[in-house]
C-alpha positions, 0 to 999 in steps of 0.5 A, spaced: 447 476 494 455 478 495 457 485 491 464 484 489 469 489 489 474 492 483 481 491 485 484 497 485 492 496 485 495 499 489 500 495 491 505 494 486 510 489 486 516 493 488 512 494 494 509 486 495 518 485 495 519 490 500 513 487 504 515 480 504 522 482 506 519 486 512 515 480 513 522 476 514 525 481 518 519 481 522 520 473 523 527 473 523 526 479 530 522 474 533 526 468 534 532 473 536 529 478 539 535 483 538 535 491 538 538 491 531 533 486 529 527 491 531 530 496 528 531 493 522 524 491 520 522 498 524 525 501 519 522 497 513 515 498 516 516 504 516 518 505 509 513 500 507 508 504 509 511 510 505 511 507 499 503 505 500 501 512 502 505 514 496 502 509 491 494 510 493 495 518 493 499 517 485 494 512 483 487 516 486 491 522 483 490 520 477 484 517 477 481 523 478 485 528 473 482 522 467 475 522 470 474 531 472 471 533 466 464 528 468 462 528 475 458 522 474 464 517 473 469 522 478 465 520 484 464 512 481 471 513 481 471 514 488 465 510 489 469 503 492 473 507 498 
C-alpha cells in the first residue's frame, strides 16, 4: 500500500514560466555551445533557484505562524519534509 503525498505548492506559475525558459536556454547552450549562451541560462538557474528558496521558505512560514498555537497540527504541518 503506497501512502500518497499532499502536494505542497511551492512552485508558483511565475516560477514554472521562469523554469520553461531556463530549460529553453539551457537547449538553446547545448546546440550553440557559446559563453553567452552559458551565461544566460547560468544566470537564469540561478535566479530560479532564488525564486524557489524564497517560495518554500514564505509558504512554511506561513504554514507555521497558522498552525503555532496547536503543536499537534505545527508538526503535521511539518510532517510531509
Amino acid at each position: 500500500m503506497s501512502k500518497h503525498r499532499r502536494k505542497i505548492e511551492i512552485i508558483t506559475p511565475e516560477i514554472k514560466k521562469e523554469m520553461w525558459k531556463r530549460n529553453a536556454l539551457k537547449c538553446k547552450f547545448n546546440k550553440t555551445r557559446s559563453a553567452d549562451d552559458w551565461e544566460a541560462y547560468r544566470s537564469l538557474r540561478n535566479r530560479v533557484v532564488a525564486l524557489r528558496r524564497k517560495s518554500t521558505i514564505r509558504h512554511f512560514d506561513q504554514l507555521c505562524s497558522l498552525r503555532a498555537g496547536n503543536p499537534r497540527e505545527f508538526w503535521k504541518s511539518l510532517r510531509p519534509l
